[in-house]
C-alpha positions as CSV (number, residue, x, y, z in Angstrom):
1,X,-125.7,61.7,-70.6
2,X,-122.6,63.0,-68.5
3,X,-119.5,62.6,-69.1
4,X,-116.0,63.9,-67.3
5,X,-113.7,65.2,-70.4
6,X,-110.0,66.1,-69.7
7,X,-107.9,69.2,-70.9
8,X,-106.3,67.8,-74.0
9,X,-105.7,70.1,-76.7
10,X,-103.6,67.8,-78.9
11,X,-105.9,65.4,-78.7
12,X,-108.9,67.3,-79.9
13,X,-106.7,68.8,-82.5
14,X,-106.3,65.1,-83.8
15,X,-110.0,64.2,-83.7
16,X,-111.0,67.7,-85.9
17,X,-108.8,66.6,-88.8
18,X,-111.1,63.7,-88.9
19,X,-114.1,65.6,-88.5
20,X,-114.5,63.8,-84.9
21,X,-116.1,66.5,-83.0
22,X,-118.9,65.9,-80.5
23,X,-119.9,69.8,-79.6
24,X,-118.3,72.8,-79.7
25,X,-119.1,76.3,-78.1
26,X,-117.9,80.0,-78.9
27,X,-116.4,82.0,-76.2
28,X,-117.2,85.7,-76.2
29,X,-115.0,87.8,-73.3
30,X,-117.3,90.0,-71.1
31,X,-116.0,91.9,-68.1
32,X,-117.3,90.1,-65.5
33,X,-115.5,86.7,-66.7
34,X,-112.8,88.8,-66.7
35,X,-112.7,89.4,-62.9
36,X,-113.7,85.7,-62.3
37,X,-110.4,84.7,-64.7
38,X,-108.5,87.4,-63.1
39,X,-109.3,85.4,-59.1
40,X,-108.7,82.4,-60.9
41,X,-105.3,84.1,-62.1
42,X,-104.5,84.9,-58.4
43,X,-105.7,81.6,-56.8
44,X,-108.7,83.5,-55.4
45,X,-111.3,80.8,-56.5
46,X,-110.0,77.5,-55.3
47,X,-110.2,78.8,-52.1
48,X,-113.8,78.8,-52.0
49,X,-114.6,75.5,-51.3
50,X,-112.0,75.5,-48.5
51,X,-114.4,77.5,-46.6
52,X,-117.6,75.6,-46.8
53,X,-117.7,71.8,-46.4
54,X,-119.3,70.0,-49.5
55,X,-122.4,68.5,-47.8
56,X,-123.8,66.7,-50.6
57,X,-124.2,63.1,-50.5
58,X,-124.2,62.2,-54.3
59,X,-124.5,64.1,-58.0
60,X,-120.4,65.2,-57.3
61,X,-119.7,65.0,-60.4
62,X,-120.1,68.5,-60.6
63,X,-117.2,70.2,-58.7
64,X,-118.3,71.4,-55.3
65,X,-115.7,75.0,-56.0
66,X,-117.6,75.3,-59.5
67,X,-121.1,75.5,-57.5
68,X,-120.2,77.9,-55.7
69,X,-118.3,80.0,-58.7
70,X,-121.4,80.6,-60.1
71,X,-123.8,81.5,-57.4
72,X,-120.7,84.4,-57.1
73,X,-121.2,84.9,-61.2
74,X,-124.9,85.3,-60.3
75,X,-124.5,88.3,-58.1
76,X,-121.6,89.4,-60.5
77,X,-123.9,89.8,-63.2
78,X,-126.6,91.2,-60.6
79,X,-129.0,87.5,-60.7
80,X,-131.1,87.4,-57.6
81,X,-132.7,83.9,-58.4
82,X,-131.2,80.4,-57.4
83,X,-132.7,79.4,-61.3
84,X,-130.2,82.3,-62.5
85,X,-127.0,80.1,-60.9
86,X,-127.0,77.7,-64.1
87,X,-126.6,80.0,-66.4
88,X,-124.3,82.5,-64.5
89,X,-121.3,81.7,-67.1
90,X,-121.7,80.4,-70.5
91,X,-118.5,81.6,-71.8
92,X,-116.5,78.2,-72.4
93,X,-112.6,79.5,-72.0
94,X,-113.9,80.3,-68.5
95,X,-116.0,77.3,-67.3
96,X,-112.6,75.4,-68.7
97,X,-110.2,77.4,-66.9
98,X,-112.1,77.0,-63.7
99,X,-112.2,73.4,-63.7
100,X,-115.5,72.4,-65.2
101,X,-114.9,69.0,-67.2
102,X,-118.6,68.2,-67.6
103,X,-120.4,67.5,-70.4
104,X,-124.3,66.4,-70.7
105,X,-124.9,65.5,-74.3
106,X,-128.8,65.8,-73.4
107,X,-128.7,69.4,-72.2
108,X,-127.8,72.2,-74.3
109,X,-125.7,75.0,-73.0
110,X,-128.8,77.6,-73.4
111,X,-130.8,75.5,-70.9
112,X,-127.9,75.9,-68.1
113,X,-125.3,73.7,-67.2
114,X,-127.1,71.7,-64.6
115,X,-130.5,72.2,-63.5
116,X,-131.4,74.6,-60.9
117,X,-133.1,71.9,-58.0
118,X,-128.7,71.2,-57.5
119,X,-128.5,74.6,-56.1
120,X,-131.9,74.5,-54.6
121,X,-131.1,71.2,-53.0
122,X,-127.3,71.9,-51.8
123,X,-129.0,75.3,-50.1
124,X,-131.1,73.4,-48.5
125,X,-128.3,71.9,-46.3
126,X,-127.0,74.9,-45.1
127,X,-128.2,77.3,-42.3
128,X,-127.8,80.8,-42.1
129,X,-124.7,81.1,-39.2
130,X,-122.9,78.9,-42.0
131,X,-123.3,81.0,-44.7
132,X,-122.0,83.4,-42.2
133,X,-119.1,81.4,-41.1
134,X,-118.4,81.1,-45.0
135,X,-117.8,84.1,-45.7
136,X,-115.7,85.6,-42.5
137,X,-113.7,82.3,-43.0
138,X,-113.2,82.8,-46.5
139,X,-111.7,86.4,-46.1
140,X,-109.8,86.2,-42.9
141,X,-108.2,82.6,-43.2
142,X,-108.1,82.1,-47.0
143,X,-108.4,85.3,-49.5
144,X,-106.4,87.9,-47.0
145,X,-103.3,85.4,-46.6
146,X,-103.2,84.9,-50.1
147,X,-102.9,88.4,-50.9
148,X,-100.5,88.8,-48.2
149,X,-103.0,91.7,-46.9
150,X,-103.4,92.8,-43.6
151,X,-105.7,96.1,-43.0
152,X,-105.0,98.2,-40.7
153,X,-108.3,100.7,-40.7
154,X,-111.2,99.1,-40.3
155,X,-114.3,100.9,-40.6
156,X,-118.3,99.7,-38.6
157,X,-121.3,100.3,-39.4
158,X,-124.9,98.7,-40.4
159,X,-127.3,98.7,-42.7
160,X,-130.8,98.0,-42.8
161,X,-131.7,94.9,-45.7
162,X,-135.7,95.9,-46.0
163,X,-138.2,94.0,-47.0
164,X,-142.1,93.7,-47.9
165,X,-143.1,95.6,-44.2
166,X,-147.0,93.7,-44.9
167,X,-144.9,90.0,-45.6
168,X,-144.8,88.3,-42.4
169,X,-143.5,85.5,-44.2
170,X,-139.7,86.4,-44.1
171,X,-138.3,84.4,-41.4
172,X,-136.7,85.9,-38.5
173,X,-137.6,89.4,-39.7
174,X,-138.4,92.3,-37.1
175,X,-140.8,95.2,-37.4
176,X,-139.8,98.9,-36.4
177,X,-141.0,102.5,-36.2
178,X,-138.8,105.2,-37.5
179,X,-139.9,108.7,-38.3
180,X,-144.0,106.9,-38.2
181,X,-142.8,104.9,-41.1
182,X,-143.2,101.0,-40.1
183,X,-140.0,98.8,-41.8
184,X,-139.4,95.4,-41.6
185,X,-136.3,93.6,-42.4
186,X,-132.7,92.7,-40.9
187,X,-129.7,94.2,-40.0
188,X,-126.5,93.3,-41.4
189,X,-123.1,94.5,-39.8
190,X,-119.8,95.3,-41.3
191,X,-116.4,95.7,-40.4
192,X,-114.5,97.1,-43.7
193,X,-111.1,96.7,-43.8
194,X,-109.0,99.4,-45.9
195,X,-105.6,97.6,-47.1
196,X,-105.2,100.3,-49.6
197,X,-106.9,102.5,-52.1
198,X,-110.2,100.5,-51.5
199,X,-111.9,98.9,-49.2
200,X,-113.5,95.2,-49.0
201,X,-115.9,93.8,-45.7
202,X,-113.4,91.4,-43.8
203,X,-116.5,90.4,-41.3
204,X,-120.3,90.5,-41.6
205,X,-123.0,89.8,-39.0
206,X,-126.6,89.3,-40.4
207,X,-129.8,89.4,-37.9
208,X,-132.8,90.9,-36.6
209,X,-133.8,94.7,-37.7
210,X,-135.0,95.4,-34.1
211,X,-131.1,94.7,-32.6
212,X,-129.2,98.1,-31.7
213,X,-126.2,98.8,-33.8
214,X,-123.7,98.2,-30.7
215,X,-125.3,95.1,-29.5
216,X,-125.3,93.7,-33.2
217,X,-121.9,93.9,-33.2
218,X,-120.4,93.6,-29.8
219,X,-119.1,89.6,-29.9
220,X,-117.9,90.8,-33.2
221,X,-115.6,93.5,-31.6
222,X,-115.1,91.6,-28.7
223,X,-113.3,88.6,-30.8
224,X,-112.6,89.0,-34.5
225,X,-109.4,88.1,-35.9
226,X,-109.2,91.3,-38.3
227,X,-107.5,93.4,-35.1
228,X,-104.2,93.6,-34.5
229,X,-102.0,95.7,-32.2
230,X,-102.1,99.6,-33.3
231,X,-105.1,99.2,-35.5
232,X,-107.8,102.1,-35.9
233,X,-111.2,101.6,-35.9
234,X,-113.8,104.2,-36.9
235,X,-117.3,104.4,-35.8
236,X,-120.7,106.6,-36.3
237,X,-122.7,107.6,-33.3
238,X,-124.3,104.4,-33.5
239,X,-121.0,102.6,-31.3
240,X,-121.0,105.2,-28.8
241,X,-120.0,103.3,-26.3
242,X,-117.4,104.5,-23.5
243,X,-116.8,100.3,-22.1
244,X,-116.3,99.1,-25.5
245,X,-113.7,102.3,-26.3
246,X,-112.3,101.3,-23.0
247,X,-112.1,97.6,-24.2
248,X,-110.6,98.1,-27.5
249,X,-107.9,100.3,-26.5
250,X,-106.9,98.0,-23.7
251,X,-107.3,94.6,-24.5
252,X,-107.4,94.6,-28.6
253,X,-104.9,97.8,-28.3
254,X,-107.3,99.4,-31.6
255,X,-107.8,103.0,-31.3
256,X,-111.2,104.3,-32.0
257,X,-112.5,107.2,-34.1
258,X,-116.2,108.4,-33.6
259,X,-118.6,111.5,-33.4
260,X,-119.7,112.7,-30.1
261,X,-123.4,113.5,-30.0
262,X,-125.0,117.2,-29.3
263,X,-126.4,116.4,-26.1
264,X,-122.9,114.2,-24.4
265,X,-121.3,116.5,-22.1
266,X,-118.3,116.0,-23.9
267,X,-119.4,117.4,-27.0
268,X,-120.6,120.8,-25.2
269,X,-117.2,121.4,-23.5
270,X,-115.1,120.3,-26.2
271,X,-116.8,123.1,-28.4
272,X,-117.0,125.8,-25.2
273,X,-112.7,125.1,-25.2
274,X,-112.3,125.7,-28.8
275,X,-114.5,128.9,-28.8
276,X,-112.3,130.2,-26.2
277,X,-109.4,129.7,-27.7
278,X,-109.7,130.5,-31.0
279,X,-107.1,128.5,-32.3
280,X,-108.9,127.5,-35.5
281,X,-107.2,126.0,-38.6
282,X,-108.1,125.2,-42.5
283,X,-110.1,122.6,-42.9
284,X,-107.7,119.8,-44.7
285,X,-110.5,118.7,-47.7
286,X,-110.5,121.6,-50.0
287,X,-114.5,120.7,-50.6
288,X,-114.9,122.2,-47.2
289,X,-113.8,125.7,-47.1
290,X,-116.1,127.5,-45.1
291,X,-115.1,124.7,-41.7
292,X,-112.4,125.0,-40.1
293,X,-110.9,122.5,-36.9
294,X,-109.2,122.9,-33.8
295,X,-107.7,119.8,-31.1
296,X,-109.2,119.7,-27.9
297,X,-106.9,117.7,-25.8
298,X,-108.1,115.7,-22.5
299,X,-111.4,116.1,-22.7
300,X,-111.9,112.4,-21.6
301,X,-113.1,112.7,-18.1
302,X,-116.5,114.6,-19.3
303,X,-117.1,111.2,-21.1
304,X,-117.7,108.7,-18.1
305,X,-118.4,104.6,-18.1
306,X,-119.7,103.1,-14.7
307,X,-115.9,102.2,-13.5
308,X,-114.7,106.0,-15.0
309,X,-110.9,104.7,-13.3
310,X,-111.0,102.8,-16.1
311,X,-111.6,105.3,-18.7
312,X,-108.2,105.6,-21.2
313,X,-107.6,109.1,-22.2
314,X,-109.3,110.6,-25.3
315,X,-108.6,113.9,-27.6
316,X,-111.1,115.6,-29.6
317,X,-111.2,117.2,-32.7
318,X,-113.6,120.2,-33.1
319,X,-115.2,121.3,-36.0
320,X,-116.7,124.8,-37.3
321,X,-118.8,125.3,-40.1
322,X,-118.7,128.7,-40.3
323,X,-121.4,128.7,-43.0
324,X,-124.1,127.5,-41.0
325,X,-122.6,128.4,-37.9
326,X,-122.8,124.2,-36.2
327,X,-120.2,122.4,-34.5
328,X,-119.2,118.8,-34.7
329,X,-116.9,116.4,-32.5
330,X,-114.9,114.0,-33.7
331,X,-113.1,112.0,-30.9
332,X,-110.3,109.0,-30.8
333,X,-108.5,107.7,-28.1
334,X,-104.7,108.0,-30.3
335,X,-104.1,110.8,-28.1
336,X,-100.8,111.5,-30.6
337,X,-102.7,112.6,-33.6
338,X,-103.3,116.1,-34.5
339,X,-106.8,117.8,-35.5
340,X,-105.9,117.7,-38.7
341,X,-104.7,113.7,-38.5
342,X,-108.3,113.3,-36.7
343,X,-110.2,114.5,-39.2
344,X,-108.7,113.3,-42.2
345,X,-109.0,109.6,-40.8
346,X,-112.4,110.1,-39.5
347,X,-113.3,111.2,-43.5
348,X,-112.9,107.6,-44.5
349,X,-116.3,106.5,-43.2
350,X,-118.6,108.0,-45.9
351,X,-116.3,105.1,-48.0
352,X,-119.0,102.3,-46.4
353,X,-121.4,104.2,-46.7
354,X,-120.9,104.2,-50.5
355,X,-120.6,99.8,-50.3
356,X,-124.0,99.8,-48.8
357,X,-125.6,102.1,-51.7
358,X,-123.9,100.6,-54.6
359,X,-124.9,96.5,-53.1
360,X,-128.3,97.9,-52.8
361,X,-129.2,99.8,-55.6
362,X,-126.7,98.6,-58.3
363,X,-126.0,94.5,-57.1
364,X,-129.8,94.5,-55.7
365,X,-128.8,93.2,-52.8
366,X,-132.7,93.9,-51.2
367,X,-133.8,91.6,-53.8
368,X,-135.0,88.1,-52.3
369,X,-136.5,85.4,-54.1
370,X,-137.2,83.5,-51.1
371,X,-138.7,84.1,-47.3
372,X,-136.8,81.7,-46.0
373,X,-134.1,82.9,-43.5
374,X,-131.1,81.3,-45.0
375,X,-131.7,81.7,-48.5
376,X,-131.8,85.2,-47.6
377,X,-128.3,85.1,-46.0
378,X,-127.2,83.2,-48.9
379,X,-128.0,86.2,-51.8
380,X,-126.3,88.5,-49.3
381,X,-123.4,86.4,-48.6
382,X,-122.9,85.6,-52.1
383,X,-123.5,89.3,-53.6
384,X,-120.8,90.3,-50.6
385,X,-118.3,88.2,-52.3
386,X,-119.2,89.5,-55.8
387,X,-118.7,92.8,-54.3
388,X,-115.3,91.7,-53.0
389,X,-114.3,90.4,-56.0
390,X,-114.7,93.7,-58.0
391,X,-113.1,95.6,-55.4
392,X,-109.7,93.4,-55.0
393,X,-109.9,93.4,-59.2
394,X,-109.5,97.2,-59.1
395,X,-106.4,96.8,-56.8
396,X,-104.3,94.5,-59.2
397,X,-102.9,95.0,-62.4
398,X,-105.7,93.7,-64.9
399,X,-108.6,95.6,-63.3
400,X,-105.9,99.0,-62.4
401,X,-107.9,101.1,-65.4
402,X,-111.1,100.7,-63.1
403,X,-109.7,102.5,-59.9
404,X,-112.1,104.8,-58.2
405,X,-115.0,103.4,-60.8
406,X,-118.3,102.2,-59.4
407,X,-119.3,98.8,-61.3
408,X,-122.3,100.1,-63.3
409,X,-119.6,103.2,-64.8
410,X,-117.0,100.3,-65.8
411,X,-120.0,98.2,-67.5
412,X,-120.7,101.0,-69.5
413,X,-117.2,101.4,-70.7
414,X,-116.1,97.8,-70.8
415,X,-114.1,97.3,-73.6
416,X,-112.8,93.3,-74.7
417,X,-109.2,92.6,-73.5
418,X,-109.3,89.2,-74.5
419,X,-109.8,87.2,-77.6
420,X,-112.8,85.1,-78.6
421,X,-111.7,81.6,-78.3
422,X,-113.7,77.9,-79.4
423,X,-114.3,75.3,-77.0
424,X,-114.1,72.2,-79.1
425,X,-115.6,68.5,-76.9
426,X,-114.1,65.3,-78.1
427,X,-115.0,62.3,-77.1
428,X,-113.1,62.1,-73.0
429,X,-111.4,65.6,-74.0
430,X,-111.5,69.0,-75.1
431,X,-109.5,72.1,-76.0
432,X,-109.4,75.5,-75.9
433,X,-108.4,77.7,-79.1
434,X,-107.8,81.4,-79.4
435,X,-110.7,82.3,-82.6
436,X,-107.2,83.4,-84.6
437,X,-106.1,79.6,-84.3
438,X,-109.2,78.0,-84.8
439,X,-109.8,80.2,-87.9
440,X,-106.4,78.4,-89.6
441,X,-107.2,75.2,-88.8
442,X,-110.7,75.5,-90.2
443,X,-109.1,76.2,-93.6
444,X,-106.7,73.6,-93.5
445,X,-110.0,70.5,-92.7
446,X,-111.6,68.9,-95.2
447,X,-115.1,69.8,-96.9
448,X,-117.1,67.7,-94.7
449,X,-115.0,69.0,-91.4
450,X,-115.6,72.3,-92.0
451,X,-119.1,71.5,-92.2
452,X,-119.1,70.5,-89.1
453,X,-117.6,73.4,-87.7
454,X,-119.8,75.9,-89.9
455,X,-121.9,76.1,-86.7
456,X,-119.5,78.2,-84.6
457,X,-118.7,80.6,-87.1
458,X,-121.9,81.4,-87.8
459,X,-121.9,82.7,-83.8
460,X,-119.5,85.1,-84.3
């Protein structure tokens, strides 16, 4: 049986002295229910629902912003599986705190809190480009604005999401030959926004493997919201691309930062300049001491589109390793930086880099349960804004310890900053109690109330 209870803690503390408890459940602090309490804290989870419209058509008693709190707990906790979603969080001060007021007197808690055909059936209604649309909507319009947040590096690349290359069965999956090796999979594109010591993925396009990096992510370039005036953009050698550096400097008025390759004209005289001069300075990262950099200004014209009047002005930054004795070209169309300015921006990049292998071999985000197309957009969606999560935790004051830490390091080292608290149902109502609290009022019941609470103790 369901019913809706209410937040009543005087109430329930009225109904134990009489020994009139229906249930009860032990709440023990982990760090992941930490980070969800902490974007409850901060108004982060509310917003969820905003993004995505509730489709279902009955079973709301359930709230439609809880549904979607624990397919993010899933991927949180590094569950792949829609039967996982259920039992995402147990812990009761947190369900309570997020606004779950549902109790089913025939289901016990370590069967889930609903079954899993509700999250199989509310997928169901949803196609891929939504998912999508959820999750650029949630970041741009909802979670950026309320952290009054506004990047102003942004960082592109893609990834390849692999699958089973002998599985035909994965819907709208391509096929490719790289190095002899046949891969099959998708390609999902990024667009990392730095606002401060971290970084989190403001926009994501998800589609076929077979799909070159640029033309992945063109409309993306072309019209996200995430670029404003005097922004900076940095690319690999994958966005190469002298109409849309000509674009973005233009019409978006971004600057962009990316590699030339060996065989680009460019490259060659940019390198031939620098040798000739000899103007060479220290590397910036002290892990690099044997390269050292020099600016190449106005090299521009040796870079050409098909309307080369068009071309905007671009400086280059040259470096030597002096170890092996190879060159590399880093250029940007902020013709006001220096080499050293060049490069140390340019040195943000590995930063995505890092996303991609922790989603993929920490928060398993190669994992599917499922062939079909937007199931698989779902886990990555989801286990995007589980990532996200973790990453805007380590940027406020309860997660601050965890700076610079990858998730599995801080796992290891979690220590409890909360309390264990009791989750007492009554009749319409429950309460919350810190174990401290609960503890005093067990010794002030009666005999045959404390028998009754004998159960939770015995948890702890």
């Amino acid at each position: 049986m369901i019913r809706i209870c209410q937040k009543n803690k005087d109430k329930v503390y009225e109904a134990i002295r009489t020994g009139n408890i229906d249930a009860a459940e032990m709440s023990f602090p982990n760090l992941i229910d930490d980070i969800l309490l902490t974007m409850k804290k901060h108004g982060l989870t509310e917003l969820l629902p905003a993004a995505l419209p509730d489709k279902r058509s009955d079973n709301k008693h359930i709230p439609f912003g809880i549904l979607i709190c624990l397919a993010v707990a899933a991927k949180l906790k590094c569950k792949t599986s829609l039967t996982d979603v259920p039992f995402a969080v147990t812990e009761a001060e947190l369900l309570a705190e997020l606004g779950w007021n549902v109790w089913d007197y025939d289901r016990d808690v370590n069967e889930g809190l609903f079954s899993e055909s509700v999250m199989r059936k509310l997928l169901a209604k949803y196609s891929s480009d939504e998912c999508l649309s959820f999750y650029n909507s949630y970041v741009q319009r909802h979670l950026l604005k309320k952290l009054d947040a506004q990047p102003c590096i942004h960082i592109l690349d893609c990834t390849k999401i692999l699958v089973n290359p002998d599985n035909e069965n994965y819907e709208n999956s391509s096929v490719v030959k790289i190095d002899g090796e046949t891969l099959r999979g998708y390609k999902l594109g990024v667009l990392r926004g730095v606002p401060d010591d971290s970084g989190i993925a403001e926009e994501v396009v998800f589609g076929t493997l077979k799909t070159h990096d640029m033309e992945h992510c063109r409309e993306m370039l072309r019209n996200t919201s995430c670029f404003h005036e005097n922004d900076i953009l940095i690319n690999d050698r994958g966005f190469l691309s002298r109409e849309m550096t000509n674009y973005l400097k233009t019409v978006r008025k971004v600057d962009t930062y990316l590699p030339a390759k060996e065989n680009m004209i460019i490259y060659q005289d940019a390198v031939t300049l620098a040798v000739a001069r000899g103007k060479w300075q220290r590397h910036p990262n002290q892990k690099r001491k044997d390269q050292e950099i020099q600016l190449v200004t106005g090299p521009g014209p040796l870079w050409e589109s098909d309307e080369p009047e068009r071309d905007v002005p671009v400086n280059a930054c040259v470096v030597h390793d002096k170890k092996t004795g190879k060159f590399f070209v880093f250029m940007t169309t902020d013709t006001d930086r220096t080499a050293r300015q060049i490069i140390n921006t340019y040195e943000l990049r590995p930063e995505i880099e890092e996303d991609f292998r922790q989603m993929k071999d920490f928060r398993k985000l190669e994992d599917f349960k499922s062939t079909k197309y937007n199931y698989i957009t779902y886990h990555i969606v989801m286990t995007l804004v589980g990532y996200l999560y973790f990453q805007v935790y380590k940027n406020m004051d309860e997660g601050k310890a965890y700076a610079g830490k990858s998730l599995p390091v801080v796992v290891k080292n979690y220590k409890e900053t909360r309390p264990k608290a009791v989750l007492i149902y009554v009749g319409q109502y429950f309460g919350i109690f810190p174990f401290l609290e609960f503890l005093q009022l067990y010794a002030e019941c009666t005999l045959e109330v404390r028998q009754l609470l004998d159960p939770i103790l015995a948890k702890v």
